[in-house]
DRENKOLNU-509080 format. One line per field, with one value per residue (C-alpha): residue number from 1; residue in one letter; x, y, z. Coordinates in Angstrom, 2 decimals, decimal comma. Example, Ala and Ser with C-alpha at 12.3 -4.5 7.8 and 13.67 -1.06 7.14 Angstrom:
2
seq [1 2]
type [a s]
east [12,30 13,67]
north [-4,50 -1,06]
up [7,80 7,14]
***
This chain:
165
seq [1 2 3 4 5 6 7 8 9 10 11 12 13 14 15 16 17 18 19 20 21 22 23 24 25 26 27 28 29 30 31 32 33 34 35 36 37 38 39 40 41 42 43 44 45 46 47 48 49 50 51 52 53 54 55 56 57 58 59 60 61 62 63 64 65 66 67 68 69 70 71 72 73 74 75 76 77 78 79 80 81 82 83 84 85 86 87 88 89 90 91 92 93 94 95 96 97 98 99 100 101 102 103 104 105 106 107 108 109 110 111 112 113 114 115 116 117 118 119 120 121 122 123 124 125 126 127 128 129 130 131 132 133 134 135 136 137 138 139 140 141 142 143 144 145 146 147 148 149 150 151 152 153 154 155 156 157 158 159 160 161 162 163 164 165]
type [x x x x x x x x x x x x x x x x x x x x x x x x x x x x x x x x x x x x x x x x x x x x x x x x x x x x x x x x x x x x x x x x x x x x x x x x x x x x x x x x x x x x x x x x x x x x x x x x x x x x x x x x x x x x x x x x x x x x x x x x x x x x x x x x x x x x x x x x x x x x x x x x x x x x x x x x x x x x x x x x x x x x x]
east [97,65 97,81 99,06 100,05 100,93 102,84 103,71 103,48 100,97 101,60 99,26 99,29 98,42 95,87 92,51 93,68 93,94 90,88 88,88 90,78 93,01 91,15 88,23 90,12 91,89 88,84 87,19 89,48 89,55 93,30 94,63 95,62 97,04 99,45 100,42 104,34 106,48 109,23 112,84 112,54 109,29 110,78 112,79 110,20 107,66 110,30 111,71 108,45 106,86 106,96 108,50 108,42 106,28 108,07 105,67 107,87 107,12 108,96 113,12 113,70 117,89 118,40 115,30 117,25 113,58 114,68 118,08 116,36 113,98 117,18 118,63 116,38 116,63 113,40 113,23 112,31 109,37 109,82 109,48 111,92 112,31 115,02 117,63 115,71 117,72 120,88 119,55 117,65 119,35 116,53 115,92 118,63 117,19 113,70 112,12 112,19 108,84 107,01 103,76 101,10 100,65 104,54 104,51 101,64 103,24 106,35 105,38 104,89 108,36 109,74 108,66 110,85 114,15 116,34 116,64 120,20 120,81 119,02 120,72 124,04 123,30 122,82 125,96 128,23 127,03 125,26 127,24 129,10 132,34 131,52 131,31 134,48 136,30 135,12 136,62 139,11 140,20 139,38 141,56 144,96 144,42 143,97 146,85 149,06 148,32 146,01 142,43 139,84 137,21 134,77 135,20 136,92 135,69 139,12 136,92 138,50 140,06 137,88 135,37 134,34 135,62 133,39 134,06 131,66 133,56]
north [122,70 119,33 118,45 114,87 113,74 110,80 109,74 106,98 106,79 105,08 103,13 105,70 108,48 106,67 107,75 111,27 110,57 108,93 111,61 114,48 114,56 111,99 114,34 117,53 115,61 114,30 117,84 118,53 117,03 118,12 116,93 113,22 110,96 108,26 107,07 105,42 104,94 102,65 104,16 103,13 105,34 108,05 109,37 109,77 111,21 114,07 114,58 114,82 117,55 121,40 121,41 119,66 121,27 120,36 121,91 121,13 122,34 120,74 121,26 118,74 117,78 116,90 116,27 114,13 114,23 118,07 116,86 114,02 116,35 118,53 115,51 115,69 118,95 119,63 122,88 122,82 124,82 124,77 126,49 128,11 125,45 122,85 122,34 124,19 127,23 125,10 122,86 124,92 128,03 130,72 131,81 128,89 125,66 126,76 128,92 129,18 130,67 131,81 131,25 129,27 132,22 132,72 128,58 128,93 132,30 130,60 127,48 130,04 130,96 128,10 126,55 129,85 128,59 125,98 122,67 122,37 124,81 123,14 119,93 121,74 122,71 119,53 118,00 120,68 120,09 116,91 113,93 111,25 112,53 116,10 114,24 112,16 114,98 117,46 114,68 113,87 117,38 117,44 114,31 116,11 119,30 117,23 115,21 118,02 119,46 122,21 123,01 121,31 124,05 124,31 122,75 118,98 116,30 114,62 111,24 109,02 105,56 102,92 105,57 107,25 110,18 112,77 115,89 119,07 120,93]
up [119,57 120,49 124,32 124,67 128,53 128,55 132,73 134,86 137,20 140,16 142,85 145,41 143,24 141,11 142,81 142,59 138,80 138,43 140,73 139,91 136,55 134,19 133,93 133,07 130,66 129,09 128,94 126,30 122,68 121,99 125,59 124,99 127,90 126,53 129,67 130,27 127,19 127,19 126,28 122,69 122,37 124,23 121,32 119,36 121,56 122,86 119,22 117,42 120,38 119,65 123,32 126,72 129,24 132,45 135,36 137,98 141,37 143,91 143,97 141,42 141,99 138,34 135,67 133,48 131,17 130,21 129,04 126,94 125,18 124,71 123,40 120,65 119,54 121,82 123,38 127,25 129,14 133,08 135,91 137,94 140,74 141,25 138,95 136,07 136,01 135,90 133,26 130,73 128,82 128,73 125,19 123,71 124,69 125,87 128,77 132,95 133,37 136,75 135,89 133,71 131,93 131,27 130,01 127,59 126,41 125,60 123,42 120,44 121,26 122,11 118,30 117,20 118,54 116,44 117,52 116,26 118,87 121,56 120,83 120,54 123,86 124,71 123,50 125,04 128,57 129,29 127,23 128,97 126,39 128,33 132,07 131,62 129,78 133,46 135,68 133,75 134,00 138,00 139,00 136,57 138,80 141,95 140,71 140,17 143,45 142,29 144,01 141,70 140,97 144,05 147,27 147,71 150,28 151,32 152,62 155,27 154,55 152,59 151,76 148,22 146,90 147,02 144,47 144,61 141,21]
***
């Protein structure tokens, strides 16, 4: 199977790439480095890939590239660290795996699961409609006097409103 890394490399990291990365890529015919893609590339890249392979390993607060491969029907590999478990649905629209093992074990699986589901997935949690429709619903209950659903920040004069729902 082919394994296309597309990623920015940045100044400060770009000895460790050259010493370190660049020569395990280049000891493998299917590993192919693409390098940055713009947004307009993006769609294709994610939407044409069996999955994403997101070996994150650091607690990542968001990964908004999961929710873009999800966004194209693309199912997700990542491990369990950060926001994974709160982004990805096991088994629906990809894997949290543990391990390298557990990752490479899952991309047969992960071309198993439908990418109408994935993107359904997508569209009922992660579209600005969805985000608007949440706070739309948080300022009524907040209007009407009701606890919004989690904790509320009450922030002093000439600050912003803070909402943790």
């Amino acid at each position: 199977m082919q394994l296309k890394i597309a990623a920015k490399v940045d100044k400060a990291d770009q000895t460790y790439w050259d010493e370190t990365i660049a020569p395990l890529v280049a000891r493998y015919d299917n590993v192919e480095f693409v390098g940055e893609i713009n947004e307009r590339e993006k769609a294709q890249f994610l939407g044409d890939a069996a999955a994403l392979l997101f070996p994150i390993d650091w607690p990542e607060p968001f990964g908004l590239v999961m929710i873009e491969a999800m966004a194209c029907g693309t199912p997700v590999i990542a491990f369990r660290c950060g926001s994974v478990p709160e982004v990805v649905d096991h088994g629906v629209s990809g894997f949290i795996v543990d391990s390298i093992e557990e990752a490479v074990e899952s991309v047969g699986k992960a071309k198993a699961l439908d990418r109408a589901v994935v993107r359904a997935t997508f569209d009922a949690r992660f579209t600005a409609g969805r985000m608007a429709a949440d706070y739309l619903a948080i300022y009524e209950r907040l209007r009407m006097g009701q606890p919004a659903n989690g904790n509320v920040y009450i922030p002093p004069r000439n600050a912003g409103l803070g909402l943790n729902a």
